[in-house]
C-alpha positions as CSV (number, residue, x, y, z in Angstrom):
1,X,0.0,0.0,0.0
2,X,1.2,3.7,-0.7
3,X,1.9,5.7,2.7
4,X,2.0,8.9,0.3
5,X,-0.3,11.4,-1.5
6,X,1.4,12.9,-4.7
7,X,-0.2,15.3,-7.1
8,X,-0.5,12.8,-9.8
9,X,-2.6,10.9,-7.0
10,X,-5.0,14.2,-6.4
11,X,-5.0,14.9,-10.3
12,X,-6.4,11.3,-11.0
13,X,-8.6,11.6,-8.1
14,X,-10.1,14.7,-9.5
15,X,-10.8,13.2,-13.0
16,X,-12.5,10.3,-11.2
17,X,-15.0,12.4,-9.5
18,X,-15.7,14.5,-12.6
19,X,-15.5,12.2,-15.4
20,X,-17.0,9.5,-13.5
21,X,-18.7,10.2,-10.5
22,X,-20.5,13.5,-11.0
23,X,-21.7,12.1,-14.7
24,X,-24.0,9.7,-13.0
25,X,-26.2,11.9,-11.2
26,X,-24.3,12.0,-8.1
27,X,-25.0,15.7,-6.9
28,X,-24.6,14.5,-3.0
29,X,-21.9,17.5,-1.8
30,X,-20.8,15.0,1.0
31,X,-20.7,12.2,-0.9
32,X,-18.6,14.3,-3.6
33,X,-16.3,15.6,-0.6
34,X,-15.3,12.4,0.4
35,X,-14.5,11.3,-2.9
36,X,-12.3,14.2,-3.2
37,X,-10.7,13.6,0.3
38,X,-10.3,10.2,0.6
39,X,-7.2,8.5,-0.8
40,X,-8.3,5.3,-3.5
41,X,-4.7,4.7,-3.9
42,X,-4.2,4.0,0.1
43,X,-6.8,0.9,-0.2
44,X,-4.9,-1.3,-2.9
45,X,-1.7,-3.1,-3.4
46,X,1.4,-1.2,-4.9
47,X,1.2,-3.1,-8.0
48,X,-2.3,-1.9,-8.3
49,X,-1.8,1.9,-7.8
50,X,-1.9,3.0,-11.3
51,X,-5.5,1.3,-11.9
52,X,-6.9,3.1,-8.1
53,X,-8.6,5.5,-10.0
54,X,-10.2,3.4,-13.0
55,X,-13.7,3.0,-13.7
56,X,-13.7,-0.6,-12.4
57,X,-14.0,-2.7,-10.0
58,X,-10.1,-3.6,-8.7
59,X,-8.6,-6.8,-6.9
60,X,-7.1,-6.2,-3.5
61,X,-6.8,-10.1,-3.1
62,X,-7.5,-13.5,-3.8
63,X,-10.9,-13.0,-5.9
64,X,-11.2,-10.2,-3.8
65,X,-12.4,-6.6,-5.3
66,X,-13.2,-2.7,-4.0
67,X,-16.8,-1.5,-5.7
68,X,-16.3,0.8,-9.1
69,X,-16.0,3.9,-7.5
70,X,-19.8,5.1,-9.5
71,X,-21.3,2.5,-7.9
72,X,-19.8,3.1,-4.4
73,X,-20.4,6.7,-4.9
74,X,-24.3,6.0,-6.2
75,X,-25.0,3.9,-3.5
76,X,-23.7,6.3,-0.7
77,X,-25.7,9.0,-2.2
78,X,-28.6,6.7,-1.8
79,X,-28.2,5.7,1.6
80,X,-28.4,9.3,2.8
81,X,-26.0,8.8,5.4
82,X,-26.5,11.2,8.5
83,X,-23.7,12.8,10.8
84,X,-25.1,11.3,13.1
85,X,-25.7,7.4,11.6
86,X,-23.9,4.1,12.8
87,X,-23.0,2.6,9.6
88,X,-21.8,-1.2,8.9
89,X,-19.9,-2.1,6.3
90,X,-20.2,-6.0,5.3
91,X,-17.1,-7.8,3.3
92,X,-15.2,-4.1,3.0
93,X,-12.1,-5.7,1.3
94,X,-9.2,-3.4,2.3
95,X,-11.6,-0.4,3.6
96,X,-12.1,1.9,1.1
97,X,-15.5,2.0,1.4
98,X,-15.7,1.8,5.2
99,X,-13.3,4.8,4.6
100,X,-15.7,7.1,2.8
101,X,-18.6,6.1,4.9
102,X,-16.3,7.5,7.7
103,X,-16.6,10.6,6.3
104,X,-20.4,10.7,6.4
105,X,-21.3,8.9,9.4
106,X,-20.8,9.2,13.3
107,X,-19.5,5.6,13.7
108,X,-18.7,3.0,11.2
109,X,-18.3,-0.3,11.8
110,X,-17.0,-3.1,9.3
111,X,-16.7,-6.8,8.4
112,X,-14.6,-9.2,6.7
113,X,-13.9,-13.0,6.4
114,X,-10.1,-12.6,5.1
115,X,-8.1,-11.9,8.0
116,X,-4.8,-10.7,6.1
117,X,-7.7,-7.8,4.5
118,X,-8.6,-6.9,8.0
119,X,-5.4,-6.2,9.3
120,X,-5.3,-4.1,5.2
121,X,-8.0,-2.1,6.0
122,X,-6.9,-1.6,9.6
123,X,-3.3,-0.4,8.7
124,X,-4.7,2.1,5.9
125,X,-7.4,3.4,7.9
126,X,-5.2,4.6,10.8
127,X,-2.8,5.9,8.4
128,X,-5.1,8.1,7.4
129,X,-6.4,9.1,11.2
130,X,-10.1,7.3,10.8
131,X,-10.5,6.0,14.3
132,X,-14.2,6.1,13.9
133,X,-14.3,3.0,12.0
134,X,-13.5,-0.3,14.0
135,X,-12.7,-3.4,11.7
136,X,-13.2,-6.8,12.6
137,X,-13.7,-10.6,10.7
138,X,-16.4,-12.5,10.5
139,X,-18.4,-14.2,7.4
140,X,-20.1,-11.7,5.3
141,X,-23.4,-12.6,6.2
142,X,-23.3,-12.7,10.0
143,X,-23.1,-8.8,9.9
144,X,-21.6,-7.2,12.9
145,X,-24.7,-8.3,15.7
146,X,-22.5,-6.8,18.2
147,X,-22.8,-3.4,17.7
148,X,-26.3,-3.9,16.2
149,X,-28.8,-2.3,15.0
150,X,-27.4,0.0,12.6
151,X,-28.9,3.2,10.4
152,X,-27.2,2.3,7.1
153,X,-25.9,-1.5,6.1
154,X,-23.6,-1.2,2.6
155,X,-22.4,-4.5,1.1
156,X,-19.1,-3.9,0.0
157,X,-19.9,-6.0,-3.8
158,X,-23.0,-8.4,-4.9
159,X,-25.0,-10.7,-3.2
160,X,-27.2,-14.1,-5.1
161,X,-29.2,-14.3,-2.1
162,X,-32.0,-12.1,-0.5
163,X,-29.2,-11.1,2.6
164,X,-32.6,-11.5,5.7
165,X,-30.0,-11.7,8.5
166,X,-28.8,-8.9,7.4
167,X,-32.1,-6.9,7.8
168,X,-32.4,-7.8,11.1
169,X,-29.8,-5.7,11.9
170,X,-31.3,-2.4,10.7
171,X,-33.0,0.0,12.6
172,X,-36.4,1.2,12.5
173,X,-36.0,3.3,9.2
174,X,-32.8,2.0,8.0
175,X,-31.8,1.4,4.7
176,X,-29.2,-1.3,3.3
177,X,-28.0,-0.8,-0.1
178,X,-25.9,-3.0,-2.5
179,X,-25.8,-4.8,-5.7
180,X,-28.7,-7.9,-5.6
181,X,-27.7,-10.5,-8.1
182,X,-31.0,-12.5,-7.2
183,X,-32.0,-12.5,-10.8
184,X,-31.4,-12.2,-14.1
185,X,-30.2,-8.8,-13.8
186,X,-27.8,-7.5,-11.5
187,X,-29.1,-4.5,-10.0
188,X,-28.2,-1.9,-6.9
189,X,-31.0,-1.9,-3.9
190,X,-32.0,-0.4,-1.2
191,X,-33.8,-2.5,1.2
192,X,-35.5,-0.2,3.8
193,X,-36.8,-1.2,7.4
194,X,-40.1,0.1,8.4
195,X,-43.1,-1.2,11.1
196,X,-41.1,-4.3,11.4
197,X,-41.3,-5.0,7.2
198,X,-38.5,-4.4,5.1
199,X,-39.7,-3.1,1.8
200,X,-37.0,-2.9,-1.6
201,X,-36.5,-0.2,-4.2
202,X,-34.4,-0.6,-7.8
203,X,-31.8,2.2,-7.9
204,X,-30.2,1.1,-11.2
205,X,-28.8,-1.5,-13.0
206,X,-25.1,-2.6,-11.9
207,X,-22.6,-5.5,-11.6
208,X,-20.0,-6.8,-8.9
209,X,-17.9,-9.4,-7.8
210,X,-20.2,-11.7,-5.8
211,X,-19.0,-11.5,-2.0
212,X,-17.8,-14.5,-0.5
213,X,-20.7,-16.8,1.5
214,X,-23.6,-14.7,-0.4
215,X,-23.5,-16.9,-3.8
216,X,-27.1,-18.7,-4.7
217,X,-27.5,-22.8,-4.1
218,X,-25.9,-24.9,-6.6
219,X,-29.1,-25.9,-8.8
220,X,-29.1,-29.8,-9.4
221,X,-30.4,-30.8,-13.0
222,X,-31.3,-33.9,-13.7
């Protein structure tokens, strides 16, 4: 990981924000900010640095990816993250998105199965001073019960199944949003919690790496 921010770094951080992010109807000035602030190129292997800033989504490790930075940024916009909201962050990778979510919330609080990417995310995130996000491991469905119920839940790439668990962590108008690979189209949703139902909203069509533990049944054919 790079412990340095150079102005090539700021430059291509720029162009990502207004070639890619403000293009796609983000017009959220937080979510912008953070996009601005926070270093990509911190949150990816040195080999990688030269892609941070691509419009893609970019391995960290082994079949491991951080979001396209659009699709991070639409679905942060989305979850209307308040100063004051605890947010959880399920299979963040290296912390990139826990990162910007940091920026927007009160408290963060994230989740991953691969222990060498939680000690990653760790490292980067109190290089850059964000002690109001606490990483730990676990499988990406179990959440983070412990620190439970949250405002916002993001999942951190796609999942094939409908993640329930997961909504029982939300709070009375919460929202979780990520990318739902349930059916034949791979689409970003919000799933919102209110008087104890949890009702689902389309924001737009997108794909991602399926996060590990949240891939459909095998089907047997006979």
């Amino acid at each position: 990981m790079s412990d340095f921010v150079t102005s090539d770094s700021v430059t291509a951080r720029q162009r990502m924000v207004d070639g890619q992010v403000r293009t796609s109807d983000v017009t959220d000035q937080r979510v912008i900010e953070a996009m601005l602030t926070v270093p990509r190129e911190s949150f990816v292997p040195d080999d990688k640095i030269a892609m941070a800033y691509l419009d893609l989504d970019l391995e960290v490790g082994a079949n491991r990816f951080l979001l396209k930075p659009v699709v991070v940024a639409r679905l942060l916009q989305a979850a209307e993250i308040r100063q004051t909201d605890t947010v959880l962050v399920v299979g963040c990778a290296s912390g990139y998105t826990a990162a910007l979510a940091a920026k927007l919330a009160q408290q963060v609080h994230a989740t991953d199965p691969d222990a060498a990417l939680v000690a990653r995310a760790r490292a980067s995130l109190d290089k850059l001073g964000l002690g109001a996000v606490s990483v730990t491991s676990a499988p990406v469905k179990e959440g983070d019960s412990a620190h439970a119920p949250y405002d916002v839940i993001v999942l951190e790439g796609a999942t094939e199944t409908v993640p329930e668990h997961l909504y029982g962590q939300l709070k009375e108008g919460g929202r979780l949003v990520g990318v739902f690979a349930t059916g034949s189209v791979s689409r970003a949703t919000m799933v919102t919690h209110s008087h104890n139902d949890f009702g689902n909203r389309i924001l737009f069509d997108a794909s991602a790496r399926v996060l590990p533990g949240m891939q459909r049944a095998p089907e047997f054919v006979f």
